[in-house]
C-alpha positions in Angstrom: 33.9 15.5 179.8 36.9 13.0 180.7 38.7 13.9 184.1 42.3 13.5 184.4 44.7 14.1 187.1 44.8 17.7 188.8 48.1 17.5 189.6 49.9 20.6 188.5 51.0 20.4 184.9 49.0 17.3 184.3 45.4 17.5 182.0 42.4 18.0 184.8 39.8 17.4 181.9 38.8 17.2 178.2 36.0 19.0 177.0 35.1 17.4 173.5 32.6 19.0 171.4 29.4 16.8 170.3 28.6 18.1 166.8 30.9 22.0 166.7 34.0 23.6 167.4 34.8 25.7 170.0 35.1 29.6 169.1 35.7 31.5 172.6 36.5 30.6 176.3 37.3 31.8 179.6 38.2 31.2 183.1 36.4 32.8 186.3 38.6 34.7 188.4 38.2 32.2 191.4 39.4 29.7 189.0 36.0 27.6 189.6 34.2 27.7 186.6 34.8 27.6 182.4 32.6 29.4 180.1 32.8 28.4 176.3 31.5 29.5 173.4 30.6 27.3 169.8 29.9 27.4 166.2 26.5 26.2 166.7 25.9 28.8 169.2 25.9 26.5 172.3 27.1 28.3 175.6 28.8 25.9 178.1 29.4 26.9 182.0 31.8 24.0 183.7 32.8 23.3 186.6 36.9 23.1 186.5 37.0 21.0 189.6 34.7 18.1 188.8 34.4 18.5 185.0 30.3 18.7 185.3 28.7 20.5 182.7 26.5 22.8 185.2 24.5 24.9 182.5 24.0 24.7 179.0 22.5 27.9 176.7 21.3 27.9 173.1 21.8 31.2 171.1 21.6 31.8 167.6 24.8 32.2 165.0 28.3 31.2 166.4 29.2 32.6 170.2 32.9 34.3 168.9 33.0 35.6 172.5 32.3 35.0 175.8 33.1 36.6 179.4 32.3 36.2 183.3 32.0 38.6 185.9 30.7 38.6 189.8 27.7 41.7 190.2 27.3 41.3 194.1 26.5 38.1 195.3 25.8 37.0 191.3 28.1 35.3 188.6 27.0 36.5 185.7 27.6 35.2 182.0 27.9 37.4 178.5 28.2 35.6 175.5 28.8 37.8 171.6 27.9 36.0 168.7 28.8 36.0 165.2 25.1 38.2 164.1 26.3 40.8 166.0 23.8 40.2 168.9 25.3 40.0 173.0 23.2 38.2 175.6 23.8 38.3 179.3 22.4 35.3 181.9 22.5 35.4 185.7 24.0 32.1 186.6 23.1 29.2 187.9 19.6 30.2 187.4 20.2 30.7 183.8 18.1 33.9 183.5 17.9 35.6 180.8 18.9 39.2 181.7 19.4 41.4 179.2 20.1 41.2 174.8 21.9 43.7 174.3 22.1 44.9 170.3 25.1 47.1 168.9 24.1 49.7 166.6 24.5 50.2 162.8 22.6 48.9 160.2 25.1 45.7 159.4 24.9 43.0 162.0 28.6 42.3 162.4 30.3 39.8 164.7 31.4 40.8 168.3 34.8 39.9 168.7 35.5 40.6 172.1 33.5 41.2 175.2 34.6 42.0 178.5 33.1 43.2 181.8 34.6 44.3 185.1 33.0 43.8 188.9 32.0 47.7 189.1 28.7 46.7 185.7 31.2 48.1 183.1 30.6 46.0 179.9 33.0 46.6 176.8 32.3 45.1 173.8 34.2 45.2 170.1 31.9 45.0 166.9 33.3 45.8 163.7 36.4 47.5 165.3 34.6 49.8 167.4 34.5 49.5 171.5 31.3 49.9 173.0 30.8 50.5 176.6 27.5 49.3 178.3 26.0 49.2 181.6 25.1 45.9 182.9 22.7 46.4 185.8 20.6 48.1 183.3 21.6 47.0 180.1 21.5 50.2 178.9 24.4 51.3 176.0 26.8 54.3 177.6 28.9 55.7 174.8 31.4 54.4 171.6 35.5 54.7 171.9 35.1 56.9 168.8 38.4 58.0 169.1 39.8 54.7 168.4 37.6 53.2 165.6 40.1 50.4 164.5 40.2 47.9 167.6 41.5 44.5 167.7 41.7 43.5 171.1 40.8 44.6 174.5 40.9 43.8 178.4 39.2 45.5 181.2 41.2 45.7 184.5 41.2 47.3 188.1 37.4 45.7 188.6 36.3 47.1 185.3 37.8 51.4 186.1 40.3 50.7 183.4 40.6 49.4 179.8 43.4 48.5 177.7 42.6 48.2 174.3 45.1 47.2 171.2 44.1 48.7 167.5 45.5 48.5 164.1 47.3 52.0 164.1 50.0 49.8 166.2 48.7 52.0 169.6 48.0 50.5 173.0 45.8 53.1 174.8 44.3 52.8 178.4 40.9 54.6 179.0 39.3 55.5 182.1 35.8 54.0 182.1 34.9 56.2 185.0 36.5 59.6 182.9 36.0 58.6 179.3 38.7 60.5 177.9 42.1 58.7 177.2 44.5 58.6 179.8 47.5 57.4 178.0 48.6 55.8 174.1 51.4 54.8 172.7 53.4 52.9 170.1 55.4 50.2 171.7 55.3 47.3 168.5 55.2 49.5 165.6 52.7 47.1 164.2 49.5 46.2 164.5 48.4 45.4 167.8 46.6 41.4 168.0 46.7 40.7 171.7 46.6 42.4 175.0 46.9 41.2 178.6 46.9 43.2 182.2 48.0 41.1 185.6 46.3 40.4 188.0 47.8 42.7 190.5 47.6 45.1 187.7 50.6 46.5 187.1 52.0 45.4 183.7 50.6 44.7 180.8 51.3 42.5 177.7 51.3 43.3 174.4 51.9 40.9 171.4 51.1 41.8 167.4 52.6 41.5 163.7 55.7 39.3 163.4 55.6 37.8 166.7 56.7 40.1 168.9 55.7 40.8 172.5 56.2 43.7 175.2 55.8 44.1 178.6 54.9 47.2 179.5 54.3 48.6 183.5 50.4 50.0 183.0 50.6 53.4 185.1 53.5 54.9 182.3 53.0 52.2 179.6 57.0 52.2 179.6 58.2 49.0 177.9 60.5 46.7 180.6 60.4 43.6 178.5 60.7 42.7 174.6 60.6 39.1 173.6 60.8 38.0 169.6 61.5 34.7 168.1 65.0 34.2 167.4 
């Protein structure tokens, strides 16, 4: 890891692979530490402030996604891979604490995972969201309503989800109330990419041909449209 300047706007560090490519990443909510995510199944935890590599994890077939959340007093680590499997570690001890397995006969890559404070873990495996309890590790119920997802985040502490599909829909569940609480069509193509603020009240949504819309979250009413000129 080189360190650099943490001035704001300026390179803080360089992370360079030794022998693979990076596939997934993400940033803590206290803005403290980096989880990453490689071809050769390597998970990295960093520390953003000194550049130390604090932990690193060895899981088999490429980690395509990766996610941090705080359970009480504990950071914990989920990592998806590319043979379908999801592993979740307590960290800094690095324990092992649960592999979690989604169903079907074909192993297929977990392309996004996502976890809120309140143990609500969503994962996306061959288009379909899964939604898991992390004390226990136990599987709670499929999105089968929505069976063609693409992207998703989990906000308000893991109570909500915002997921993006390829019928060009944003909806919002309520993990508490599975049932959908809102959908719509604000791209009219399909959906790659979905963001909520921090505070929660807007969300972004970017797809097909570049374009992306702000939308407030509680009525999913568009207040922003940006495309490339």
């Amino acid at each position: 890891v080189d360190r650099q300047s943490s001035t704001f706007g300026q390179l803080v560090f360089t992370m360079k692979p030794l022998k693979s490519s990076f596939l997934s990443m993400t940033l803590s909510h206290d803005d403290r530490h980096l989880a990453t995510g490689a071809q050769d199944g390597t998970v990295m935890m960093v520390d953003i402030v000194s550049g130390e590599v604090l932990a690193t994890l060895k899981e088999q077939g490429p980690i395509t996604a990766v996610a941090l959340t705080q359970l009480e007093r504990s950071t914990v680590l989920i990592a998806g891979s590319g043979c379908g499997g999801i592993k979740v570690w307590d960290f800094p001890s690095g324990e092992s604490l649960h592999c979690l397995a989604q169903g079907g006969k074909e192993k297929c890559a977990v392309t996004s995972v996502s976890a809120g404070s309140n143990g609500r873990l969503v994962t996306v495996s061959n288009k379909m969201a899964s939604i898991w309890d992390l004390n226990s590790g136990h599987h709670l119920y499929n999105l089968t309503d929505c069976t063609d997802v693409t992207c998703l985040h989990v906000a308000d502490e893991g109570r909500l989800l915002v997921t993006g599909s390829e019928d060009h829909r944003v909806r919002v569940w309520d993990l508490e109330t599975p049932p959908i609480s809102q959908t719509t069509k604000v791209l009219g193509k399909n959906v790659g990419a979905v963001s909520v603020s921090p505070c929660g009240g807007y969300c972004a949504v970017g797809g097909e041909g570049g374009t992306v819309v702000v939308c407030e979250l509680d009525t999913l009413q568009p207040v922003q449209r940006l495309e490339e000129e």
